[in-house]
C-alpha positions as CSV (number, residue, x, y, z in Angstrom):
1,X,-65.9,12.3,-42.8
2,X,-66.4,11.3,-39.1
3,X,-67.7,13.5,-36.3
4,X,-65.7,14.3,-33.2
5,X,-68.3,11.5,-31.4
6,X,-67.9,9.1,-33.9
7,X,-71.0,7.2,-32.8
8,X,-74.2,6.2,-35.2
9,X,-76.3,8.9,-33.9
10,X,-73.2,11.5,-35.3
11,X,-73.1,11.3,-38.6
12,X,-71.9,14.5,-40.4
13,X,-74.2,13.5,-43.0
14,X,-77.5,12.3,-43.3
15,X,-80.0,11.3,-45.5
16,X,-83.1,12.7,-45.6
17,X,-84.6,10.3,-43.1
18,X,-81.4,11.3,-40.8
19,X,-79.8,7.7,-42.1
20,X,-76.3,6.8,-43.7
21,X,-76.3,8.1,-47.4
22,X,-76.7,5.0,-49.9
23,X,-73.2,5.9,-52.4
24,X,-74.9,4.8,-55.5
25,X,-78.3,6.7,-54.6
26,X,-76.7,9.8,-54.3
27,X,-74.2,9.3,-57.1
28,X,-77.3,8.4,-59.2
29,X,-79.4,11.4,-57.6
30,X,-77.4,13.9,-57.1
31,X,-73.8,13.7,-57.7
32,X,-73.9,13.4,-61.7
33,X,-76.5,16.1,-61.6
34,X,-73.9,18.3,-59.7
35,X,-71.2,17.7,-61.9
36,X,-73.0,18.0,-65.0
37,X,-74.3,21.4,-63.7
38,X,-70.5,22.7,-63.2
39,X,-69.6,21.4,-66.6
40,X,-66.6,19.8,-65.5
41,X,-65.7,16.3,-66.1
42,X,-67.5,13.6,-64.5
43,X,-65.5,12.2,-61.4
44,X,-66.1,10.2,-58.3
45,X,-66.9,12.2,-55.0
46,X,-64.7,10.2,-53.3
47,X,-62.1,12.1,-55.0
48,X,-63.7,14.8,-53.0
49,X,-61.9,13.4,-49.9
50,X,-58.3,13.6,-51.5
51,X,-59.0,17.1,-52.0
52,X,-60.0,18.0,-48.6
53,X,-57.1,15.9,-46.9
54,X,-54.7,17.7,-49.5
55,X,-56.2,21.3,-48.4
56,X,-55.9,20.4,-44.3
57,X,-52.4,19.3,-45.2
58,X,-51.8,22.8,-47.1
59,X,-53.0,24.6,-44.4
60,X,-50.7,22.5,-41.7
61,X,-53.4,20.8,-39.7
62,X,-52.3,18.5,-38.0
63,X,-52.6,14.6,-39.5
64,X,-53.7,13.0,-36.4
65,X,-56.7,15.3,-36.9
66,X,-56.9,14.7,-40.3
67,X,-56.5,11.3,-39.7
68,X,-59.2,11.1,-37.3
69,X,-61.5,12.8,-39.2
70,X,-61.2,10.8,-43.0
71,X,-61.3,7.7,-40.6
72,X,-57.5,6.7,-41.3
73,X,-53.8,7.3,-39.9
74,X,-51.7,9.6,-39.1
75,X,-49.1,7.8,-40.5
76,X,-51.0,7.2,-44.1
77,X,-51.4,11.1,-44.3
78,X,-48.0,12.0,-43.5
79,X,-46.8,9.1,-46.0
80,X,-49.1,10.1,-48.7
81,X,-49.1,13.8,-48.1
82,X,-47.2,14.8,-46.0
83,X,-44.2,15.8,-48.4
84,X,-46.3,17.3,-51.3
85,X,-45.7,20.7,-52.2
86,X,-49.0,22.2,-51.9
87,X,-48.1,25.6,-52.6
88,X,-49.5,26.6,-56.1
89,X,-52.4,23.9,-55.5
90,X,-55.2,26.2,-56.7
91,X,-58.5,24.6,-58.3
92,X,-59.4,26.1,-61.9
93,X,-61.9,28.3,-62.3
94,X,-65.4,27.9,-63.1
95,X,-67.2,29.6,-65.4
C-alpha cells in the first residue's frame, strides 16, 4: 500500500528500524505465526491485497484511488474488478 506522498520517507509500513519490510522476514517471522494462530489455511499475504482492492471496490471507492493506493491502474481494477458481484462477499467466521 502506498501513502498519499508516495516518497521513501512515507512508507505506510515500516520495519522496526522505520525501513522497508524484508517479504521473506516477515513471512518467516510473523506471517506463518499469524496464520497458524487463526487456524486457517496457510496463504500468502499478498492475497491480503486482493482482499482489500475487492472490499474498496464493494464499497464503491473510486479505482483511481484504489489504483493509486495498491500502486496500479485504474484501468486494471475496473478490468479485474470492476464487474464482480460483491454483494454476499462476507469472510467466514473464526472461531
Amino acid at each position: 500500500m502506498k501513502s498519499e506522498e508516495d516518497s521513501f520517507e512515507s512508507l505506510v509500513f515500516t520495519s522496526p528500524k522505520g525501513k522497508f519490510i524484508d517479504h521473506h522476514n516477515f513471512a518467516n517471522r510473523a506471517w506463518k505465526s499469524i496464520i497458524g494462530k487463526c487456524n486457517i489455511p496457510y496463504r500468502k499475504s499478498y492475497q491480503t491485497r486482493h482482499t482489500f482492492i475487492s472490499l474498496c471496490v464493494e464499497a464503491h471507492i473510486n479505482s483511481t484511488a484504489i489504483g493509486r493506493w495498491t500502486g496500479t491502474s485504474a484501468k486494471m481494477i475496473d478490468n479485474h474488478y470492476g464487474a464482480t458481484n460483491f454483494t454476499n462477499l462476507r469472510p467466514p467466521e473464526l472461531s
